[in-house]
C-alpha beads as a LAMMPS data file, in Angstrom:
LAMMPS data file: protein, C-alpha beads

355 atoms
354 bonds

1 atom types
1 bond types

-500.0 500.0 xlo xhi
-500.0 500.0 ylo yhi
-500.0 500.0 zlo zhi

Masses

1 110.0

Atoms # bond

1 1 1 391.345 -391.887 154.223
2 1 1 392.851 -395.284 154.524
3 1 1 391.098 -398.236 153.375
4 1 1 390.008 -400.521 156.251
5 1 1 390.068 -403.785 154.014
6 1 1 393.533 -404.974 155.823
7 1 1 392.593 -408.567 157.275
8 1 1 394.157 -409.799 154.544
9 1 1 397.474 -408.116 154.654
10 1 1 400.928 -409.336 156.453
11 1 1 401.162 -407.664 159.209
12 1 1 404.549 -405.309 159.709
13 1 1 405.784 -405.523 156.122
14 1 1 405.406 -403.410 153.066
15 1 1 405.219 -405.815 149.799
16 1 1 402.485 -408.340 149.925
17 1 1 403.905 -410.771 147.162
18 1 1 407.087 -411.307 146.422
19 1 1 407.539 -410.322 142.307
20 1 1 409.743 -412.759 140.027
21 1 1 413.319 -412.336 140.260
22 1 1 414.390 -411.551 136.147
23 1 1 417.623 -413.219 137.230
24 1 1 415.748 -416.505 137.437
25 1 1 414.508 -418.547 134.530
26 1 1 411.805 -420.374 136.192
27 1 1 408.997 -419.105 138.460
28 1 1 407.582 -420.611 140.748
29 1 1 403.553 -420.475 140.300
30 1 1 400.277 -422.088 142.368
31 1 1 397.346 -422.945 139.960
32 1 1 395.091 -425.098 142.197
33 1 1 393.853 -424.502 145.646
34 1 1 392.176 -427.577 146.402
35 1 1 394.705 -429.106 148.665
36 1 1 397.180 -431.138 146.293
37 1 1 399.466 -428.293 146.190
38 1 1 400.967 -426.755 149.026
39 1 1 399.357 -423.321 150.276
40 1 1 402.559 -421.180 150.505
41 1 1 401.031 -418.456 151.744
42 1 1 399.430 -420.779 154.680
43 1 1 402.916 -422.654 155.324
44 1 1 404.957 -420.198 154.700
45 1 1 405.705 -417.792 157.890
46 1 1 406.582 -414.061 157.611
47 1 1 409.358 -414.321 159.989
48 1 1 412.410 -412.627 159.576
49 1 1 415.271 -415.305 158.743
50 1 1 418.966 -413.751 158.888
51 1 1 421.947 -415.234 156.428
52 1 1 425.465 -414.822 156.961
53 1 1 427.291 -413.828 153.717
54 1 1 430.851 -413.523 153.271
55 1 1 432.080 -410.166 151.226
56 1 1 435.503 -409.911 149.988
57 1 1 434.843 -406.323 150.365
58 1 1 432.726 -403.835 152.302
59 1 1 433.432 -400.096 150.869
60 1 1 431.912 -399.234 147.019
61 1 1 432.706 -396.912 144.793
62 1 1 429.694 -394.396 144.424
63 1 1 429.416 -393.168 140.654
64 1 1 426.459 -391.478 140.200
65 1 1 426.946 -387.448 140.084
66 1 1 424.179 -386.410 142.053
67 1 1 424.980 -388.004 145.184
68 1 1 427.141 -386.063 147.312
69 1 1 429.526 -388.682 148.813
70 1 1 431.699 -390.747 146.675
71 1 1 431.550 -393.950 148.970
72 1 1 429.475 -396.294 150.411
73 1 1 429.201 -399.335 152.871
74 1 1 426.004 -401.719 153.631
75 1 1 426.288 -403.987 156.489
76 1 1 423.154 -405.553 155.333
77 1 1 421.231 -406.281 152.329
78 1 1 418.065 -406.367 152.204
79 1 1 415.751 -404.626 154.922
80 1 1 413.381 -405.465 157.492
81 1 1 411.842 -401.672 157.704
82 1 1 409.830 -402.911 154.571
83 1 1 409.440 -399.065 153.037
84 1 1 407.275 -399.950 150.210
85 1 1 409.012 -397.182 147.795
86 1 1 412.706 -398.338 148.399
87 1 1 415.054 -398.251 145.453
88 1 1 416.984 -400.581 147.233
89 1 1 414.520 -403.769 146.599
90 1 1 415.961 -404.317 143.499
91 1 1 419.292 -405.283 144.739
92 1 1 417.953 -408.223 146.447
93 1 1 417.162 -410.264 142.672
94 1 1 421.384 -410.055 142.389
95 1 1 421.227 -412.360 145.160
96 1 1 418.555 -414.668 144.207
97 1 1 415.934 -413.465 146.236
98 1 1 412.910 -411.287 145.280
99 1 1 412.387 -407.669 145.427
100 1 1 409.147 -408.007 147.658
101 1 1 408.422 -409.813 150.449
102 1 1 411.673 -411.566 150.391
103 1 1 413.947 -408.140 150.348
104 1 1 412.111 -407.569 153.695
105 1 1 412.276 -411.554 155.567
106 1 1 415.244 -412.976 153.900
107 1 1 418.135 -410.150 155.539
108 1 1 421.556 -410.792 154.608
109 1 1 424.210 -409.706 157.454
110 1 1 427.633 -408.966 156.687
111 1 1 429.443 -409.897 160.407
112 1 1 432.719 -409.165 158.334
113 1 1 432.247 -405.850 157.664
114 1 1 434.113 -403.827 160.422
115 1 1 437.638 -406.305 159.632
116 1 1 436.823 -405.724 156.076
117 1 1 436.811 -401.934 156.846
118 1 1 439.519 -402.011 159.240
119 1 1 441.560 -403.526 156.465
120 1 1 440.483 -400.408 153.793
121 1 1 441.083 -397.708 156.091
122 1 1 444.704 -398.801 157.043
123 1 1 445.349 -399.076 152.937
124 1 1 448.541 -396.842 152.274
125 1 1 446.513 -395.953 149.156
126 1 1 443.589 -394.698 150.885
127 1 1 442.942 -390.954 151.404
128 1 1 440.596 -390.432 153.782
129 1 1 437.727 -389.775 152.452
130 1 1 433.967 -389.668 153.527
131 1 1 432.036 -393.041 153.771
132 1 1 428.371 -392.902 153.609
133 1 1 426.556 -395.364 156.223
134 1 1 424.313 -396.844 154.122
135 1 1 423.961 -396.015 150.672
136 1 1 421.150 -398.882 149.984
137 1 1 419.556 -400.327 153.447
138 1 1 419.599 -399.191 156.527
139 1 1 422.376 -399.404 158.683
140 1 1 420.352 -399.547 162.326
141 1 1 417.562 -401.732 160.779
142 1 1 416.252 -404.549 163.773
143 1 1 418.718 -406.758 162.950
144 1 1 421.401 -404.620 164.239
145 1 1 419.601 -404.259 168.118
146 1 1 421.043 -407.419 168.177
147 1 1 424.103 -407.888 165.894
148 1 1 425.745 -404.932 166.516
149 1 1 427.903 -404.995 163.239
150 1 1 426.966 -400.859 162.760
151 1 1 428.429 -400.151 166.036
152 1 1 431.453 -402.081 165.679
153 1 1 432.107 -400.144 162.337
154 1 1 431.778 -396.771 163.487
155 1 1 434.354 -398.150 166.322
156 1 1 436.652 -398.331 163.280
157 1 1 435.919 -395.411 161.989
158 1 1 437.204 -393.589 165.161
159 1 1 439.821 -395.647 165.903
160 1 1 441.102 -394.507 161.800
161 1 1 440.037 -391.141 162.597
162 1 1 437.806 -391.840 159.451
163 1 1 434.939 -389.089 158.131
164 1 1 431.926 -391.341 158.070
165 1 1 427.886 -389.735 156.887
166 1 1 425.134 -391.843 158.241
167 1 1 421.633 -391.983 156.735
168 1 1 419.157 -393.604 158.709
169 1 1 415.147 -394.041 159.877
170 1 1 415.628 -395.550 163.235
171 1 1 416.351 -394.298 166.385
172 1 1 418.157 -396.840 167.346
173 1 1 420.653 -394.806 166.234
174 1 1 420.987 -393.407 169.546
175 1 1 422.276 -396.126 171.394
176 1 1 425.688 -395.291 170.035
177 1 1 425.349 -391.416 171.373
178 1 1 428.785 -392.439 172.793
179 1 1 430.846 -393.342 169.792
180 1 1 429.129 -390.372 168.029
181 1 1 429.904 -387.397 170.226
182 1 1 433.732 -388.872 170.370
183 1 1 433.360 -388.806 166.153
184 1 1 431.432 -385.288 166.347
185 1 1 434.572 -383.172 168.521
186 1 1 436.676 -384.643 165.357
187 1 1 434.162 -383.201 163.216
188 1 1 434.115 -386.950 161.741
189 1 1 430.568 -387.370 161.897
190 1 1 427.114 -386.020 160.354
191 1 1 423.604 -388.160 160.022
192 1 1 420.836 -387.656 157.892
193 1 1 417.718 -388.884 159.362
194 1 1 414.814 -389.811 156.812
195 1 1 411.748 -388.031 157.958
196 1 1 408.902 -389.211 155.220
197 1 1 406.025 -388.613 157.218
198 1 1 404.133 -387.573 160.921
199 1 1 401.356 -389.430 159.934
200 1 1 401.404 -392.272 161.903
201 1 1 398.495 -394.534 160.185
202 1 1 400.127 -393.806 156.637
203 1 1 403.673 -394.409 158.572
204 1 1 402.592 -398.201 159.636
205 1 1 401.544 -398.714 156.119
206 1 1 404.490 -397.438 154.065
207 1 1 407.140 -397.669 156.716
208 1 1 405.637 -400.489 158.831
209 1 1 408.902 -401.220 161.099
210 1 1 410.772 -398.091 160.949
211 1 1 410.856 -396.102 164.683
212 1 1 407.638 -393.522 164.348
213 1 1 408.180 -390.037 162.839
214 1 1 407.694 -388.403 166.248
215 1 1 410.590 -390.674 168.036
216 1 1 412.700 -389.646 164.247
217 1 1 412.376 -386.216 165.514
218 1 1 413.183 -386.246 169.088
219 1 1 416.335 -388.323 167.377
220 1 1 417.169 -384.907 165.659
221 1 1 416.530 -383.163 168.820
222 1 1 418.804 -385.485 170.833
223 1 1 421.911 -385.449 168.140
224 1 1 421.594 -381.517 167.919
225 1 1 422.084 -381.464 171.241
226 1 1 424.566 -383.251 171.660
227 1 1 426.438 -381.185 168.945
228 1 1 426.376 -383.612 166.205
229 1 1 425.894 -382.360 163.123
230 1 1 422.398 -383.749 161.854
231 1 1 420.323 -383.180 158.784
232 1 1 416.951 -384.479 157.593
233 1 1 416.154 -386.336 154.635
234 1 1 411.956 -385.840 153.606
235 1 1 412.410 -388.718 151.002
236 1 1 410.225 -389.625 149.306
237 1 1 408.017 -387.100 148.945
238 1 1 404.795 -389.063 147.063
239 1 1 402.030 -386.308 145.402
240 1 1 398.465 -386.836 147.458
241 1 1 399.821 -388.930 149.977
242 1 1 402.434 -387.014 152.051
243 1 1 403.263 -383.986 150.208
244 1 1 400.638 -381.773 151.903
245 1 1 402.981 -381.956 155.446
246 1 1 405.887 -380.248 153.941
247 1 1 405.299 -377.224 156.126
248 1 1 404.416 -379.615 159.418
249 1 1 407.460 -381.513 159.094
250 1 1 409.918 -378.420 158.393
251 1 1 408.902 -376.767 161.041
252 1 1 408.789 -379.647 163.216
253 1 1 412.354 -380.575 162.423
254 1 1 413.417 -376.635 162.213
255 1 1 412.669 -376.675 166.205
256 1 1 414.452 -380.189 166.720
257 1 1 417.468 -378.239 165.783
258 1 1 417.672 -379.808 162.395
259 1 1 420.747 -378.113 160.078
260 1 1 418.571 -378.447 157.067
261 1 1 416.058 -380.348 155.083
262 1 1 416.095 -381.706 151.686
263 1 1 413.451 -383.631 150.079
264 1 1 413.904 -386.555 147.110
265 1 1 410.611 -387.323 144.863
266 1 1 409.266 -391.099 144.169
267 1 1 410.715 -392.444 141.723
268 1 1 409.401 -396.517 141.265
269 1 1 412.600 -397.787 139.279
270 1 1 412.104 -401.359 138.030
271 1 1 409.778 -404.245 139.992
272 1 1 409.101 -401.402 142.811
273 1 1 406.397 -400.539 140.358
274 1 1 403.906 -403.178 140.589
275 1 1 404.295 -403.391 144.357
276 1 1 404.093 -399.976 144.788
277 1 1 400.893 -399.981 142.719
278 1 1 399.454 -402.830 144.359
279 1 1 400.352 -401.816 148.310
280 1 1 398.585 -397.770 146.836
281 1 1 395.482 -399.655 145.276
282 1 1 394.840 -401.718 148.738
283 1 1 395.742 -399.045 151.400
284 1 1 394.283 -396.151 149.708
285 1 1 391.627 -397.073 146.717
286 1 1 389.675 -394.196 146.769
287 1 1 393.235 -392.651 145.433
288 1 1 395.655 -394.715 144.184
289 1 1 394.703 -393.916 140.080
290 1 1 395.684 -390.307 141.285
291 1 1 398.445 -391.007 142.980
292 1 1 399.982 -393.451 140.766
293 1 1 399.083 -390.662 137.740
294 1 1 400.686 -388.040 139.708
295 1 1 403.816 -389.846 139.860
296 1 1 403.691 -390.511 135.919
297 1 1 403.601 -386.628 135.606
298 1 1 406.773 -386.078 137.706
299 1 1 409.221 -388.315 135.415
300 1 1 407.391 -387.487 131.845
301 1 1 405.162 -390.126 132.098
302 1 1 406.973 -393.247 133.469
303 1 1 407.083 -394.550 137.132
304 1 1 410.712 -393.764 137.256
305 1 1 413.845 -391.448 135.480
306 1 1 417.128 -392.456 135.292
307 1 1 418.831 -389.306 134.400
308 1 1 421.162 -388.087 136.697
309 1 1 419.903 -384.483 137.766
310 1 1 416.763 -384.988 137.878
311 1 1 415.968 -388.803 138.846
312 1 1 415.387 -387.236 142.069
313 1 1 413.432 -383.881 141.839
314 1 1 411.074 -384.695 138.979
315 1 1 410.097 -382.510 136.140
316 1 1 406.569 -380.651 135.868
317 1 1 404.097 -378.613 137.500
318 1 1 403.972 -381.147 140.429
319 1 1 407.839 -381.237 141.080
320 1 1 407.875 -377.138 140.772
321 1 1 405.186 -376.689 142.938
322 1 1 406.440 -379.364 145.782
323 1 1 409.874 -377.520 145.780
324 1 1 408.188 -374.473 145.886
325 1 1 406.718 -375.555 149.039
326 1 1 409.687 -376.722 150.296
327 1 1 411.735 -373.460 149.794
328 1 1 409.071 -371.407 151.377
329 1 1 408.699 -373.680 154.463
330 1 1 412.218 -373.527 154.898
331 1 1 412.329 -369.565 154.285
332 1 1 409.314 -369.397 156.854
333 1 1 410.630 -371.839 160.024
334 1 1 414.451 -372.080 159.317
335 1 1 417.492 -370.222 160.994
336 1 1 420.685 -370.519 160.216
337 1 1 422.591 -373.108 162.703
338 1 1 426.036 -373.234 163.926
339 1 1 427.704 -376.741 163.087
340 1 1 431.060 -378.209 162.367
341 1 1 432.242 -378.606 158.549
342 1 1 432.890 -382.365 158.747
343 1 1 436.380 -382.895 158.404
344 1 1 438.220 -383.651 154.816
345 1 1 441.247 -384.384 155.549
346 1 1 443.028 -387.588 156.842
347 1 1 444.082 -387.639 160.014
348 1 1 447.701 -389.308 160.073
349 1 1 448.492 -391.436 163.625
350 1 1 451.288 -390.001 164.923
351 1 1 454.712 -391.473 164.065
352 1 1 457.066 -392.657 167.101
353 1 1 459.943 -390.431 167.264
354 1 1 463.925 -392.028 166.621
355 1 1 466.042 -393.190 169.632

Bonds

1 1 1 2
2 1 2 3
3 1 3 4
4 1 4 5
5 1 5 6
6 1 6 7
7 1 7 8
8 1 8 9
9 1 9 10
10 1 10 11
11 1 11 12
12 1 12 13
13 1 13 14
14 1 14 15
15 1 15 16
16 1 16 17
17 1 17 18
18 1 18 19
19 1 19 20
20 1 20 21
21 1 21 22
22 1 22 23
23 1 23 24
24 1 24 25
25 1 25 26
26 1 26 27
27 1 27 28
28 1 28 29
29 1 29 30
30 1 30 31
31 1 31 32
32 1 32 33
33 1 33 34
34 1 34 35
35 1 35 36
36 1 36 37
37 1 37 38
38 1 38 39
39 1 39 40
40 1 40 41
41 1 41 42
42 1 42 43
43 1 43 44
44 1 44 45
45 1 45 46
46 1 46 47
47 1 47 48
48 1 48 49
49 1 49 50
50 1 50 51
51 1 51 52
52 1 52 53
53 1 53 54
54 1 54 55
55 1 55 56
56 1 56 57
57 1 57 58
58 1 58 59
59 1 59 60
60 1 60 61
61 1 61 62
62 1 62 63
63 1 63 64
64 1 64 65
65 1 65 66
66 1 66 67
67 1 67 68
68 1 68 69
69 1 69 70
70 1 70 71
71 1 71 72
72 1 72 73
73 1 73 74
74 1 74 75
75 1 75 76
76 1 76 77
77 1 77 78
78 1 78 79
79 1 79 80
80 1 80 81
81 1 81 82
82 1 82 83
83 1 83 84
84 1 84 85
85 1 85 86
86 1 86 87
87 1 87 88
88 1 88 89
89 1 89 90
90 1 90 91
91 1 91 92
92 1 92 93
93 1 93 94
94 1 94 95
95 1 95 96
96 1 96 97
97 1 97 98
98 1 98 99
99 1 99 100
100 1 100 101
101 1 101 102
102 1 102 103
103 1 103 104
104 1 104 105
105 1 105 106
106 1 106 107
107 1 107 108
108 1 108 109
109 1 109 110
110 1 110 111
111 1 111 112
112 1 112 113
113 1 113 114
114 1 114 115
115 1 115 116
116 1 116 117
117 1 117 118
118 1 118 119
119 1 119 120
120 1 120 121
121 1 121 122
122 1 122 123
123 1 123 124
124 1 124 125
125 1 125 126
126 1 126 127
127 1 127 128
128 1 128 129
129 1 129 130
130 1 130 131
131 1 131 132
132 1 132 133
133 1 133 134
134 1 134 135
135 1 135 136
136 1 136 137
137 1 137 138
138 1 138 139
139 1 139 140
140 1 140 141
141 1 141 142
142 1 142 143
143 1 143 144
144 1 144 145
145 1 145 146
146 1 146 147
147 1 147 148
148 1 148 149
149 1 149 150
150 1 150 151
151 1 151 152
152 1 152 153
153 1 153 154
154 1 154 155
155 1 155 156
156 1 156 157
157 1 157 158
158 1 158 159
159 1 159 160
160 1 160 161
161 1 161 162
162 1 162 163
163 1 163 164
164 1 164 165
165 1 165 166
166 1 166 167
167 1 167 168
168 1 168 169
169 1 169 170
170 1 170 171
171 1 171 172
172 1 172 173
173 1 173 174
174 1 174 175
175 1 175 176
176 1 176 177
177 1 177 178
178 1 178 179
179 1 179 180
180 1 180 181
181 1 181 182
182 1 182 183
183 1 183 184
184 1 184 185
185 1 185 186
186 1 186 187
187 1 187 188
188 1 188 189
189 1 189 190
190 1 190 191
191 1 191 192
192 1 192 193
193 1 193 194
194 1 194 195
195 1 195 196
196 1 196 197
197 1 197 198
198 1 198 199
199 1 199 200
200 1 200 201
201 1 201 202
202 1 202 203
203 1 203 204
204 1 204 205
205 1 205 206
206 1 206 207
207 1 207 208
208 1 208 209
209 1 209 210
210 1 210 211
211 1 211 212
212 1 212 213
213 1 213 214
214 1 214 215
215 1 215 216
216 1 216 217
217 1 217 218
218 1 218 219
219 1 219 220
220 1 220 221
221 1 221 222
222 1 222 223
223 1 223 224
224 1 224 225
225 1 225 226
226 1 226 227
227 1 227 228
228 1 228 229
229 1 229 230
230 1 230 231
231 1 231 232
232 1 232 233
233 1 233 234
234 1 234 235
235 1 235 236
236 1 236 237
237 1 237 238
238 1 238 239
239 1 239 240
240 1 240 241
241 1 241 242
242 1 242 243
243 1 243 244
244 1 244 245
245 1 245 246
246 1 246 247
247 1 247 248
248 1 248 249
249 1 249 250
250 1 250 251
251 1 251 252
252 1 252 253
253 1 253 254
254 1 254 255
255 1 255 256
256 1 256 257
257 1 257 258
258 1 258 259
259 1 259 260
260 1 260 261
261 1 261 262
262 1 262 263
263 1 263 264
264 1 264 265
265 1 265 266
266 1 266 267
267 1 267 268
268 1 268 269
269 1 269 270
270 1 270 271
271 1 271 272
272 1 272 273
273 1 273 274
274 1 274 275
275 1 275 276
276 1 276 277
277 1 277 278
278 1 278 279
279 1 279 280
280 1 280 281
281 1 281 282
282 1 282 283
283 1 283 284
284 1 284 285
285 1 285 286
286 1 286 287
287 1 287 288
288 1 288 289
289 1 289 290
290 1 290 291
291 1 291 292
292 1 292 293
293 1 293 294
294 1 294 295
295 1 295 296
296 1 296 297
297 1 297 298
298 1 298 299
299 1 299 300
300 1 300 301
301 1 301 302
302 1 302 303
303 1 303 304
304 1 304 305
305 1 305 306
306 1 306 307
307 1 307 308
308 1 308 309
309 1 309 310
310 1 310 311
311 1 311 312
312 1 312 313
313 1 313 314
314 1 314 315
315 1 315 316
316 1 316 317
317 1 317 318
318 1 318 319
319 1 319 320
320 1 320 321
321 1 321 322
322 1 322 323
323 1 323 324
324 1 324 325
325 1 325 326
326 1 326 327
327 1 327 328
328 1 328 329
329 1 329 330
330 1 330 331
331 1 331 332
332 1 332 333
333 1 333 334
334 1 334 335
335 1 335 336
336 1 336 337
337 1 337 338
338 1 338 339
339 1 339 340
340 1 340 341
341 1 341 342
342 1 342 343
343 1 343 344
344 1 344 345
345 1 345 346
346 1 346 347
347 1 347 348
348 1 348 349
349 1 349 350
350 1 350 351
351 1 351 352
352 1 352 353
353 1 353 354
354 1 354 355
């Protein structure tokens, strides 16, 4: 059961406190309370504030072995959804900015991006490969109802007859059903939506802006449709607090017309620790020592692995017996599905003939 104790908590975001950036060497404290120093958390609003940064470069490199796309692109850093788990949060200290509250109020928006795309795509050097849609924050978070930079990139990828993998939480998504299907008869499309949970009270808490998981599944419903080729992502999957709807949510998805499901444990890499354990301990007390415990026990102790291969599936009892209940949900509600192999090779504009 959830705690009820929330007065006290920021409404629509994840962190509560914004951790100290290592990057820094000062930090910024409050000792006294009795009005000579400024109550931050009084004067301070939660509003979203959006910066305009200036990349010399959009598309990265993608090194690690176990992801299955070797390129990336972020429109924006930082991200307003505010998932409490995200291994994204510590990207924000590289720009000066904290991994809590900040990495959810304080979005940077790249308006470059789709020139700076544009401009890698045409490269005589480049060779067509797949470009994942976001690798670190989401791609259709709110800022992008409004700025539209996401849209204008996949306009680029068409136009370069580009392969392009998007990975997203919010329906929002489907306003660009248009672009997509053009993409999808190319076979230049798939999108992975991130499914963590039906439940909608532990949803607001752990996902607080994200579209509901109900509205992520008619999503998958609409893209199947639609014939676009569409996955879903059950990450992360956190022991005691959303592991038990494995068979729910397969199923659920299974009918949506889902291709398939894959599922990513927790894994609390660097400051996502302490606000991880502080957001558990005042949303769920009754269970946070377990939880927290649990996830000790699926990386040999520690809140997070490094090791490529199995960073993401955990070691243990727990991680067996979570992808054992994966495999048999999907044994149980899944049938095979008919969808496109998305394209690998580059599609060359055609060349004017001679005179």
């Amino acid at each position: 059961m959830q705690s009820n104790n929330t007065k006290k908590l920021k409404k629509g975001r994840g962190a509560q406190f914004n951790v100290h950036n290592p990057f820094e060497k000062n930090q910024i404290v409050q000792e006294h309370w009795e009005g000579l120093d400024l109550d931050t958390e009084k004067e301070a609003p939660h509003r979203t504030v959006y910066q305009e940064v200036f990349p010399k470069s959009i598309v990265n490199k993608v090194d690690s072995p176990d992801i299955p796309m070797n390129w990336s692109m972020n429109p924006y850093q930082g991200c307003e959804h505010g998932c409490i788990y995200c291994y994204a949060r510590n990207t924000h200290t590289y720009w000066g900015y904290s991994s809590g509250t900040e990495f959810e109020n304080v979005i940077l928006v790249k308006k470059n991006a789709p020139d700076l795309l544009a401009q890698k795509l045409k490269s005589r050097f480049w060779k067509g490969e797949s470009i994942m849609l976001s690798g670190n924050t989401d791609c259709y978070q709110p800022a992008e109802k409004k700025l539209e930079i996401t849209r204008k990139c996949l306009e680029v990828f068409l136009k370069f007859k580009n392969p392009v993998g998007i990975i997203t939480k919010n329906d929002l998504l489907l306003r660009d059903m248009d672009i997509l299907k053009e993409l999808a008869q190319l076979r230049l499309v798939s999108v992975a939506v991130s499914i963590t949970t039906l439940n909608e009270d532990l949803r607001r808490a752990m996902e607080p802006r994200t579209s509901t998981g109900q509205r992520r599944v008619e999503m998958v419903a609409k893209l199947s449709e639609a014939g676009i080729k569409v996955g879903v992502l059950m990450a992360p999957v956190i022991p005691y607090l959303n592991h038990e709807e494995i068979p729910d949510l397969v199923k659920a998805v299974s009918e949506a017309g889902a291709a398939n499901i894959y599922h990513l444990m927790v894994r609390l890499n660097n400051q996502n620790g302490a606000l991880f354990q502080d957001w558990v301990k005042r949303h769920f007390p009754e269970r946070s020592e377990k939880v927290v415990n649990q996830i000790r026990a699926l990386h040999e102790g520690n809140l997070n692995d490094s090791t490529f291969g199995q960073r993401m599936r955990g070691v243990g009892h727990e991680a067996d017996a979570i992808s054992k209940l994966m495999k048999l949900s999907k044994k149980k509600y899944f049938t095979p599905k008919a969808f496109y192999q998305l394209r690998k090779e580059r599609i060359r504009p055609k060349q004017l003939g001679l005179f």
